[in-house]
KEKE-3310 file (N, C-alpha, C; in steps of 0.2 Angstrom, whole numbers, plus 5000, padded with zeros to 4 digits):
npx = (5748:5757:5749:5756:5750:5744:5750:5762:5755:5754:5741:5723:5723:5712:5704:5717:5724:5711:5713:5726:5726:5716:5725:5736:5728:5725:5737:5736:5726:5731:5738:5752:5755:5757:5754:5765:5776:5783:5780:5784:5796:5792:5794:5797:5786:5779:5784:5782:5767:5766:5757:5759:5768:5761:5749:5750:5756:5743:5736:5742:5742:5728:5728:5734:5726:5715:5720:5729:5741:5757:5770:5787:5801:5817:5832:5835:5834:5822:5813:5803:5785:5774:5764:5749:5743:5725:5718:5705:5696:5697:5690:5679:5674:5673:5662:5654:5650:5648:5636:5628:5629:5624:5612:5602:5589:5578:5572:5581:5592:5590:5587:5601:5606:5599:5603:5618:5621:5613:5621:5630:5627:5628:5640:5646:5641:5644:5658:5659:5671:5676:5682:5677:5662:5664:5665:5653:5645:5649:5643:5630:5627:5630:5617:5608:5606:5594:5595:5602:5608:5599:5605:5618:5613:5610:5623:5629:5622:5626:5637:5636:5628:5640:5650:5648:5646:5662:5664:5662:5672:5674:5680:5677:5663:5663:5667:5657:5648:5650:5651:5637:5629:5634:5629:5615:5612:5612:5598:5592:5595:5587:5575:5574:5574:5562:5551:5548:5535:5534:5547:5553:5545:5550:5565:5565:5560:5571:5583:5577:5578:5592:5596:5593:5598:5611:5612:5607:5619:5630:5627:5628:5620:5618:5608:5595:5602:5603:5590:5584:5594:5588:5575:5573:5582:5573:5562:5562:5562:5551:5543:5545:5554:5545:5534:5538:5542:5536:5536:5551:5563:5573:5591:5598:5588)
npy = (4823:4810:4794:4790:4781:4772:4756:4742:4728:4710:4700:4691:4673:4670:4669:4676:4681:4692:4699:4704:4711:4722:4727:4733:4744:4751:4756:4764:4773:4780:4786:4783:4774:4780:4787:4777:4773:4761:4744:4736:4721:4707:4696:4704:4709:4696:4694:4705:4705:4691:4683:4667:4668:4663:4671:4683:4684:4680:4690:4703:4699:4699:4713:4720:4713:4722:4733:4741:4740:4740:4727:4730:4721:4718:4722:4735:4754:4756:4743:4730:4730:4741:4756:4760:4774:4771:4768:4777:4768:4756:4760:4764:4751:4743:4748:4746:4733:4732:4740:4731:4718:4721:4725:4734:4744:4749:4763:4768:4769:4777:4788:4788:4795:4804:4815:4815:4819:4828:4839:4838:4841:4856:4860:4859:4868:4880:4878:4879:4875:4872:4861:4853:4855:4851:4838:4832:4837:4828:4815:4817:4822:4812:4804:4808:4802:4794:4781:4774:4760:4751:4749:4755:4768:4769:4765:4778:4789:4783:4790:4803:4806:4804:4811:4825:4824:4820:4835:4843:4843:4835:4822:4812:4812:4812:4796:4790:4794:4785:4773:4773:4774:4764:4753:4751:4751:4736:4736:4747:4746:4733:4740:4748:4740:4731:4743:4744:4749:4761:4766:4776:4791:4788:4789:4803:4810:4807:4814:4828:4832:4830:4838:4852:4851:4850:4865:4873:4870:4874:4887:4892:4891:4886:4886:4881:4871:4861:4856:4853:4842:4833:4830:4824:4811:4808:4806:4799:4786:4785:4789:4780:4768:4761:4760:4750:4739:4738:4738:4740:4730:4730:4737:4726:4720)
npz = (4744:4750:4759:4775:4782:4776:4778:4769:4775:4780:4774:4778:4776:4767:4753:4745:4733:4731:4742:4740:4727:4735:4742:4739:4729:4739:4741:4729:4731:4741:4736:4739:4727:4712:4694:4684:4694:4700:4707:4720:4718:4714:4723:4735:4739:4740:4755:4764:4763:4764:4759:4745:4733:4721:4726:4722:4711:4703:4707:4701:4687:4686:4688:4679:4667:4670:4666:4674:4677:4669:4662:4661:4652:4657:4664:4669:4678:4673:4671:4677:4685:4684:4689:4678:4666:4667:4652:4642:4636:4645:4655:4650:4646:4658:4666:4657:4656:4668:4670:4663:4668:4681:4677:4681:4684:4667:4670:4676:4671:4660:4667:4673:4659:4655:4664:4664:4650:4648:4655:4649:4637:4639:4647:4634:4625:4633:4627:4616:4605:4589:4584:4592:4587:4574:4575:4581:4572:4560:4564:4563:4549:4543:4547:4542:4532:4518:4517:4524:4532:4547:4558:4556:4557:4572:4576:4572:4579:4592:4591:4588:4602:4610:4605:4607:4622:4625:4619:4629:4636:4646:4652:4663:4662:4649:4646:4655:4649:4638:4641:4648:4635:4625:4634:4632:4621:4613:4614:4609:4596:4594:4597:4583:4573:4576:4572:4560:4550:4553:4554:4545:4552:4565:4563:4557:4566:4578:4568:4566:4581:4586:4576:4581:4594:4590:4585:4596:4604:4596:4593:4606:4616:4633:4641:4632:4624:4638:4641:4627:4623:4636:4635:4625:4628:4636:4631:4620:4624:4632:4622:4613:4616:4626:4620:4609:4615:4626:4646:4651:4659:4664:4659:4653:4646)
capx = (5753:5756:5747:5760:5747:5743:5757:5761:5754:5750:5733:5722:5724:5707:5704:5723:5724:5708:5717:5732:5722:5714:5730:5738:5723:5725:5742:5734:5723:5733:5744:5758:5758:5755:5756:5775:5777:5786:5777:5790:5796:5784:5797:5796:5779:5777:5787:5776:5761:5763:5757:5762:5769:5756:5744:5754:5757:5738:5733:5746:5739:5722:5727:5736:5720:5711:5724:5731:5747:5761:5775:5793:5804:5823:5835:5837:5829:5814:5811:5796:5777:5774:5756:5747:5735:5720:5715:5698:5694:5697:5686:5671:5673:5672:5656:5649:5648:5645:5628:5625:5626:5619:5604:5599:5579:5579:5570:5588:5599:5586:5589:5607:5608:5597:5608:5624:5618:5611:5626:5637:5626:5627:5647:5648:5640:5647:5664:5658:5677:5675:5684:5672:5658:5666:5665:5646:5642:5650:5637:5626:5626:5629:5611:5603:5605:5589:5597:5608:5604:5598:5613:5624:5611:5613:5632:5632:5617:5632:5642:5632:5630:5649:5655:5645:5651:5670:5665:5660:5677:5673:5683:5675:5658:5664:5667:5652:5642:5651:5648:5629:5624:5634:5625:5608:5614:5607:5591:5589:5594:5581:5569:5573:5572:5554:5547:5545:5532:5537:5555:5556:5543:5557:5572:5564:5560:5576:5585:5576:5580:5597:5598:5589:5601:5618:5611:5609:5625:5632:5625:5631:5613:5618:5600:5594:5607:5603:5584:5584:5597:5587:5569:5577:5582:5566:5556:5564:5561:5545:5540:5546:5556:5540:5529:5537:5544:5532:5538:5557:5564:5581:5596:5600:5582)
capy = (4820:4801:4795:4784:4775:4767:4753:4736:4723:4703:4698:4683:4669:4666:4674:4677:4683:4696:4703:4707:4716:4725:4728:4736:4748:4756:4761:4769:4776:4784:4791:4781:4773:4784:4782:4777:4771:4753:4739:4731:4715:4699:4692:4708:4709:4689:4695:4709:4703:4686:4676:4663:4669:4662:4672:4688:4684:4681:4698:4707:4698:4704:4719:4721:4717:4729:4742:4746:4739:4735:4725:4732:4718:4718:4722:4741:4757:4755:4739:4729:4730:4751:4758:4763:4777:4768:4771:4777:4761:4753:4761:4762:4743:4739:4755:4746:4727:4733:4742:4727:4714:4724:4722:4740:4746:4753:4768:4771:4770:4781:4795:4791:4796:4810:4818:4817:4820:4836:4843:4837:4847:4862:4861:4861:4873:4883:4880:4879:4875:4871:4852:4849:4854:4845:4830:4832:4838:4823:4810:4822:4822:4804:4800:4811:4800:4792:4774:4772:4753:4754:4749:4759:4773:4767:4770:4785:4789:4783:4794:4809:4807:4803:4818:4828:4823:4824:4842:4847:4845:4834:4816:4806:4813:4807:4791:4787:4793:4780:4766:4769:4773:4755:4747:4752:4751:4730:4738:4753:4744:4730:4743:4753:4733:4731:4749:4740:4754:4767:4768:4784:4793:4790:4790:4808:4814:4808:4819:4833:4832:4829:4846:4855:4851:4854:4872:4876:4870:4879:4895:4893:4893:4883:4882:4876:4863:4855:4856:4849:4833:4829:4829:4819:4805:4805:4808:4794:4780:4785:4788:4775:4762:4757:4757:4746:4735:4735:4742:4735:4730:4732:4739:4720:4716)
capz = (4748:4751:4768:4777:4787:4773:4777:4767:4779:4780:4772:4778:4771:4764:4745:4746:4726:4731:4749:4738:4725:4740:4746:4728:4730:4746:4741:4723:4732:4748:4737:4741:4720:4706:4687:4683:4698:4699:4710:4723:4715:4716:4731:4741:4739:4746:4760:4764:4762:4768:4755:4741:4726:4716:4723:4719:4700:4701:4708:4696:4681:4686:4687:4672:4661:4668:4661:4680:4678:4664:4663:4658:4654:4657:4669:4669:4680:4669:4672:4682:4683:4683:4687:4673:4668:4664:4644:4643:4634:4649:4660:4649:4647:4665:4669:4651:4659:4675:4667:4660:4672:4688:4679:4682:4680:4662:4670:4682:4666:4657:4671:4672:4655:4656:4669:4661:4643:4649:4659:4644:4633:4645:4646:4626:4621:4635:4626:4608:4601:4582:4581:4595:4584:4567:4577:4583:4567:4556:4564:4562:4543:4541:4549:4537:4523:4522:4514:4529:4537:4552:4564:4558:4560:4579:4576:4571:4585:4599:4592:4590:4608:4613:4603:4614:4629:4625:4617:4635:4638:4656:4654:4665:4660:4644:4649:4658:4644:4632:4644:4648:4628:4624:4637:4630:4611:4609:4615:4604:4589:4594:4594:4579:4569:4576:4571:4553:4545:4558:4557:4544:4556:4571:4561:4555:4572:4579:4564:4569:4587:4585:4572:4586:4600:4588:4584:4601:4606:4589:4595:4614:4620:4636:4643:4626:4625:4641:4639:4621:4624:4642:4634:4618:4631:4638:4626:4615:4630:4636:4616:4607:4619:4630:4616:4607:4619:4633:4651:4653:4667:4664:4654:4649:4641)
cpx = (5752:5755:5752:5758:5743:5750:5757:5760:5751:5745:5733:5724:5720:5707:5711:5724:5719:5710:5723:5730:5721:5721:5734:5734:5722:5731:5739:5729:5726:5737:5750:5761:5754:5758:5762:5779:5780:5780:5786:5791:5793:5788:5798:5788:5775:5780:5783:5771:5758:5760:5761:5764:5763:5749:5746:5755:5747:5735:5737:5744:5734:5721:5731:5732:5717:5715:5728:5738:5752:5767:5780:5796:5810:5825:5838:5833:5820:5811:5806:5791:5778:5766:5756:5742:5734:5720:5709:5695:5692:5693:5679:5669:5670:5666:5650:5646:5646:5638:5625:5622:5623:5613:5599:5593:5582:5579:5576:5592:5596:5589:5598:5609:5607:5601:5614:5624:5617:5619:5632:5635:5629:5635:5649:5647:5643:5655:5664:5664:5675:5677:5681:5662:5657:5662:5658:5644:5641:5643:5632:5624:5624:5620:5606:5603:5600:5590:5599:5603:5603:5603:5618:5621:5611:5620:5631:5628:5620:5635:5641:5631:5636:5652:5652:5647:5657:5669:5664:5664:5680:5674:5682:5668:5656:5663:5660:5644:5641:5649:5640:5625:5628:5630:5617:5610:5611:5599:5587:5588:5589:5574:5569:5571:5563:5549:5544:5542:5530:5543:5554:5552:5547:5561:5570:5563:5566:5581:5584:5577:5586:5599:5597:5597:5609:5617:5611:5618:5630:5632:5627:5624:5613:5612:5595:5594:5605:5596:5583:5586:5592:5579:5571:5578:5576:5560:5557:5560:5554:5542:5536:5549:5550:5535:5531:5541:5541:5538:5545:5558:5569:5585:5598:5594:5582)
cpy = (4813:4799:4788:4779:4771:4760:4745:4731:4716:4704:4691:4680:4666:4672:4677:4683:4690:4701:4706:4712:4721:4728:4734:4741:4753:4758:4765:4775:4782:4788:4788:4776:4775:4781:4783:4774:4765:4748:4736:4726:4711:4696:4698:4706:4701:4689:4698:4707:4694:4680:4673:4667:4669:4668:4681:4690:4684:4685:4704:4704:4700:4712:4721:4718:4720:4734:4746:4746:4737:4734:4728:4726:4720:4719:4730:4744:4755:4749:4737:4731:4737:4750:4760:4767:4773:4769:4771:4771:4757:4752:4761:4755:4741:4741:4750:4739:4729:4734:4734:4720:4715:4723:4728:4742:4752:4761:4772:4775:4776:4789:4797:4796:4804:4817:4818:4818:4829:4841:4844:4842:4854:4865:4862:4864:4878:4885:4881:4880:4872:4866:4851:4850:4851:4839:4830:4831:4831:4816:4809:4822:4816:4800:4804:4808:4793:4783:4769:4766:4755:4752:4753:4768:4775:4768:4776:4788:4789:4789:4801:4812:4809:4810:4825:4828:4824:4830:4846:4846:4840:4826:4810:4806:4809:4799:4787:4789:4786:4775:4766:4769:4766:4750:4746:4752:4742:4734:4743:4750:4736:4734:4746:4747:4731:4738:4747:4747:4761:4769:4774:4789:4793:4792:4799:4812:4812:4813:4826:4836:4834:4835:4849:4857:4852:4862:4873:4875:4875:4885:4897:4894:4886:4878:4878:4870:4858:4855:4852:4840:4830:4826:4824:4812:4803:4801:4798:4786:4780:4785:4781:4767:4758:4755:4753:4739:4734:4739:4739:4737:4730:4733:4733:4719:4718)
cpz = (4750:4758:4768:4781:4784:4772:4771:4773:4774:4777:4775:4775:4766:4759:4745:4740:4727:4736:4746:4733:4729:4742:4741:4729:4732:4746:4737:4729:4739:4742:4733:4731:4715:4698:4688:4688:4696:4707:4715:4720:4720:4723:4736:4743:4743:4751:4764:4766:4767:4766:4751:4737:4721:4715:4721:4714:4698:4699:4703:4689:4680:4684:4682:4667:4663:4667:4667:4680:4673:4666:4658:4659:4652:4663:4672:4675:4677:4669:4676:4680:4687:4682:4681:4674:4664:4658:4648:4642:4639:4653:4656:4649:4652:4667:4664:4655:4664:4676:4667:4662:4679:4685:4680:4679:4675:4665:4675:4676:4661:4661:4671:4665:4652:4659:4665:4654:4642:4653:4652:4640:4634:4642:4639:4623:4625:4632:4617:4604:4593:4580:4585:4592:4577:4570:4580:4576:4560:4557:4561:4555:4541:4542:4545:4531:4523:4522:4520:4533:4547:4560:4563:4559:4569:4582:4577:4579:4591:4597:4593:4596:4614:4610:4605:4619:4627:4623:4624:4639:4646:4654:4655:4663:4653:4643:4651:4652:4638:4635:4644:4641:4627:4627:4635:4622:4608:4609:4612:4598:4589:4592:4588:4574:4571:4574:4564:4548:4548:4559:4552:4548:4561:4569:4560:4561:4577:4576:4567:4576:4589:4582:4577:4592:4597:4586:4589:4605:4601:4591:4602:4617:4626:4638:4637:4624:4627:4640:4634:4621:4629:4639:4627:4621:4632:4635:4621:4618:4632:4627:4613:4609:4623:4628:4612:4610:4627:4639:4653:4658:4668:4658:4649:4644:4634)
residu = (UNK:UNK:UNK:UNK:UNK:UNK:UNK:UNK:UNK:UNK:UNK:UNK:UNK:UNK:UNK:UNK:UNK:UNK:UNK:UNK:UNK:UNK:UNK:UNK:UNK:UNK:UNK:UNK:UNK:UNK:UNK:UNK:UNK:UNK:UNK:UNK:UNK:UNK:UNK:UNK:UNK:UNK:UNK:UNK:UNK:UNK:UNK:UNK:UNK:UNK:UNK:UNK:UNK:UNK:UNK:UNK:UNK:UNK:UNK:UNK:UNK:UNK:UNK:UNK:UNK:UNK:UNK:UNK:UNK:UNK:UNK:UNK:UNK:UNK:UNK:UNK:UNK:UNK:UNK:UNK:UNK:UNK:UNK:UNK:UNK:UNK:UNK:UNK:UNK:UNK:UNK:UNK:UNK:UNK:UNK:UNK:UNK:UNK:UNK:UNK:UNK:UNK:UNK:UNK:UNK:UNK:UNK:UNK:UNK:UNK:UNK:UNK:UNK:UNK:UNK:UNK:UNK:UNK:UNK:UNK:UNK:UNK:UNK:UNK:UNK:UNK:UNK:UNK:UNK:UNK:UNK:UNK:UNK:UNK:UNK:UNK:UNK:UNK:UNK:UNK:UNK:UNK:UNK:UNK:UNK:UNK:UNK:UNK:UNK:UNK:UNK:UNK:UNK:UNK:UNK:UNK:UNK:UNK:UNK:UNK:UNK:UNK:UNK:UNK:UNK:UNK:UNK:UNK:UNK:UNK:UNK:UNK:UNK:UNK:UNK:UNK:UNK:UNK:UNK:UNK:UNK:UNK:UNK:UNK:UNK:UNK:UNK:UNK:UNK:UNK:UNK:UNK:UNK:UNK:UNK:UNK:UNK:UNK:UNK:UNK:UNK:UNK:UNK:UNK:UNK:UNK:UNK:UNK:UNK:UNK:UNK:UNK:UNK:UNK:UNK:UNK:UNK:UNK:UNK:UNK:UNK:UNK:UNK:UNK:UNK:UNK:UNK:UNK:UNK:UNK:UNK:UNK:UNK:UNK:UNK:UNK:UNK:UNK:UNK:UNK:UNK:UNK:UNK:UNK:UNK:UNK:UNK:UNK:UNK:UNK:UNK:UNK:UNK)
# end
């Protein structure tokens, strides 16, 4: 139900363009404008609000590249700047830089990843649909080939992840999976280029880990699932990432 005490009021005058944005916000969020919706036109909305134009075209372009908002043009029903839903795209994007410039201690992003890696397991194998194990499995193959260069073994490595998560059916899980393996994807494939006369050793015990944790989720063995993937992240970071990169100090290094 849309809360009506969320009203359009004035903003200061100071950060004009960001009090507007703020302002856009707290209707999404009361309620009061959902996807499809329409935006009041740019000259209500300077009435409303209280400030210039200018800074209302700013706050509406902002928010139309982050994916919140698009423009209809012409002169019909259907016209004007209309909420959007988000793309996913959009929101890993903004979770993936965010990671990236917070600056987060490696050993945060390591547990975040733990934690959501494991539940996603958990959830997939609980559902163990058959296009949701195609798409696991496909990675899955490709990294078995022992030729394969080693970024795009890092490819495939995301994806084997990622097609996990969406198989656990949980969206935003999803989502938050694909932002924190990209934010950590220079730093894996940094290390996987320095392992030099140890990379088929890892590659090799990645392999198996990765079999390991598609068979349990294959068989529906929930506890397995999450057990297997959480010790995989760990294991990999405390292994191979601290030994060959020394004790990092964040997601960015």
């Amino acid at each position: 139900m849309a809360d009506t005490t969320a009203a359009w009021e004035p903003v200061p005058r100071s950060r004009t363009f960001e009090l507007v944005l703020a302002r856009v916000e707290e209707q999404i969020l009361a309620g009061n404008l959902r996807v499809g919706d329409r935006l009041p036109p740019e000259r209500e909305l300077v009435e409303m609000l209280g400030v210039s134009r200018a800074a209302v075209r700013e706050a509406l372009r902002v928010l139309e590249a982050q994916g919140v908002l698009r423009s209809r043009v012409g002169t019909g029903p259907e016209s004007g700047t209309v909420i959007a839903a988000m793309p996913d795209a959009g929101l890993t994007q903004l979770l993936r830089l965010h990671i990236a410039l917070a600056n987060f201690p490696m050993d945060d992003v390591v547990e975040a990843r733990a934690t959501l890696e494991r539940a996603s397991a958990r959830l997939a194998a609980g559902l163990v649909a058959e296009g949701g194990l195609d798409r696991i499995r496909e990675p899955l193959l490709r990294m078995d080939d022992p030729a394969l260069p080693r970024e795009q073994f890092n490819d495939f490595d995301t994806e084997f992840h990622v097609a996990i998560a969406e198989a656990g059916g949980n969206r935003l899980m999803a989502d938050m999976t694909v932002a924190v393996r990209n934010a950590v994807r220079h730093t894996l494939l940094t290390v996987f280029n320095r392992l030099e006369d140890d990379w088929e050793r890892v590659a090799a015990r990645l392999r198996a880990e990765h079999h390991a944790i598609y068979e349990a989720i294959a068989a529906g063995d929930v506890d397995a699932a999450g057990d297997l993937v959480e010790a995989h992240v760990r294991g990999f970071h405390q292994d191979i990432v601290k030994t060959v990169l020394g004790d990092l100090g964040s997601a960015g290094a």
